[in-house]
C-alpha positions, 0 to 999 in steps of 0.5 A, a space after each residue: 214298351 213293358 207293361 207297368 207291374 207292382 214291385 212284388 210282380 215280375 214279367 218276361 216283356 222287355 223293351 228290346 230296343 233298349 236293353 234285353 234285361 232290366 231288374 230293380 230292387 230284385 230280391 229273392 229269399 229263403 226264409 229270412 235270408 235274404 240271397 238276392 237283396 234290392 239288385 239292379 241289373 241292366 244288360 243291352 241287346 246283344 252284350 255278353 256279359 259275365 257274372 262272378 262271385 264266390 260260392 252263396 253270392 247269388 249268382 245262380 238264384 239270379 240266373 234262375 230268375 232271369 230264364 223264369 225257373 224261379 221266382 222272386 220276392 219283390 222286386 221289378 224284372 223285365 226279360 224277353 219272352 225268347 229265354 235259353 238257358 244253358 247249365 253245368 251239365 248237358 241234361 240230355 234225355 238218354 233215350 232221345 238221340 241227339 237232335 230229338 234233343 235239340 228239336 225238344 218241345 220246339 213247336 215248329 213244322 221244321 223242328 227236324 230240319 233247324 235241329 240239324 241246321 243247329 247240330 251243324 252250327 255246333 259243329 256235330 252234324 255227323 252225330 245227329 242221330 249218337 245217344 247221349 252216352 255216345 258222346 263226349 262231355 264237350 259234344 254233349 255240351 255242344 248238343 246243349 248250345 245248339 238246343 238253347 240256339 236253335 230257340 233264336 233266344 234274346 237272352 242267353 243263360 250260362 250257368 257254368 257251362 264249362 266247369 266240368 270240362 277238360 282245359 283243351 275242350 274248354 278253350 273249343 267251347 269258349 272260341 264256339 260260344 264266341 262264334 255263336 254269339 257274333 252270328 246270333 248276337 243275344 244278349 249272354 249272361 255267364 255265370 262263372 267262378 273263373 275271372 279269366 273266363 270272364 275276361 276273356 270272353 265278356 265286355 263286362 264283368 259284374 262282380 256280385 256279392 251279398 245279393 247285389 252288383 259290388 263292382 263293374 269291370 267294362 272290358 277294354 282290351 285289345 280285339 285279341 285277347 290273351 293272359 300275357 297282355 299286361 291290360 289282362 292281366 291288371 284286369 284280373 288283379 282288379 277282378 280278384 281284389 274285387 273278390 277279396 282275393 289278394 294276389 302277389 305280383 309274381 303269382 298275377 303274371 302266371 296264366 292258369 294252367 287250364 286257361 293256357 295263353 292264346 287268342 279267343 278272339 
């Protein structure tokens, strides 16, 4: 069970059985402001769940609290102690070569070999010995997945992992987060600013504003999905208003262009 702490305490034992996340009353501030203010927060093992908001929302202070790299004001916050986390940019150390990378900081006697095991996972076991400056920016960021991994996480942390990626390579990732996800089944919280991302890939949208959870989306769509299905697309009508965004009905049906229709499931 978690152990009790005083509301301005925070603790990285959860009761896995029931939920891998558990936040109340979670607040984080900067000064006077106030970016994280009284937030609840429950996420289930092995839910993937995606987090949107506009710029200054909250959303990467609240990440950062959940994978324990910062801390909070006040508040209650439970996590297991089993936390990977996985950022923009691959954050590779250029003279360590692609699977020193993965097995970094891995106290085990096999960290060579679950490295290796991870880099096949990913789809990269022919590069187990590139460089970072070798690599593409998608195989950099595969090396970054398979390093957060290869740590058999309860809880997964994705801070926008495919933002800096071009639109084929983002739909690789995102049909190989979903692969990974099934086989290992963490608890996944995205962070992302594109509500078809979101949509695609979740079973629940969170949508966060003021430092707090303004609105909830459980998906229920179809186990493939696609931006041409009229569910998805009242999904996402719902998710931008959400947002403050209003979109006419004519501009709702057109896929993005880097997010172009096809199956991710």
């Amino acid at each position: 069970m978690p152990t009790p702490i005083d509301r301005n305490r925070q603790t990285t034992v959860a009761d896995e059985a029931q939920r891998a996340v558990r936040a109340r009353g979670l607040t984080r501030r900067f000064g006077t402001r106030a970016v994280l203010d009284g937030l609840d927060l429950d996420v289930a093992p092995g839910e993937f769940v995606a987090l949107l908001g506009r710029s200054g929302s909250g959303k990467t202070t609240l990440l950062r609290a959940l994978g324990r790299l910062d801390r909070i004001s006040e508040g209650h916050l439970e996590t297991p102690a089993a936390v990977a986390t996985v950022f923009q940019e691959p954050r590779l150390l250029p003279w360590k070569r692609a699977w020193q990378n993965i097995a970094l900081g891995l106290r085990a006697p096999d960290a060579r070999r679950r490295a290796l095991d991870a880099l096949n996972e990913v789809g990269l076991a022919e590069h187990a010995q590139a460089w970072p400056a070798t690599l593409s920016g998608g195989q950099a960021q595969r090396v970054s997945l398979a390093r957060a991994l290869v740590r058999d996480p309860k809880l997964l942390l994705l801070d926008e992992p495919f933002g800096a990626l071009d639109a084929l390579t983002r739909m690789s990732m995102h049909k190989l987060v979903q692969k990974l996800w099934r086989t290992h089944r963490p608890a996944v919280l995205l962070v992302t600013h594109d509500v078809d991302e979101a949509a695609l890939l979740a079973d629940r949208v969170l949508v966060l504003s003021q430092g707090r959870i303004e609105h909830e989306e459980r998906i229920v769509l179809p186990a493939v999905r696609s931006v041409d299905q009229p569910e998805f697309r009242a999904l996402r009508r719902r998710l931008l208003t959400s947002l403050g965004v209003e979109v006419a009905d004519e501009a709702i049906a057109v896929a993005p262009a880097r997010l172009a229709p096809g199956a991710l499931r």
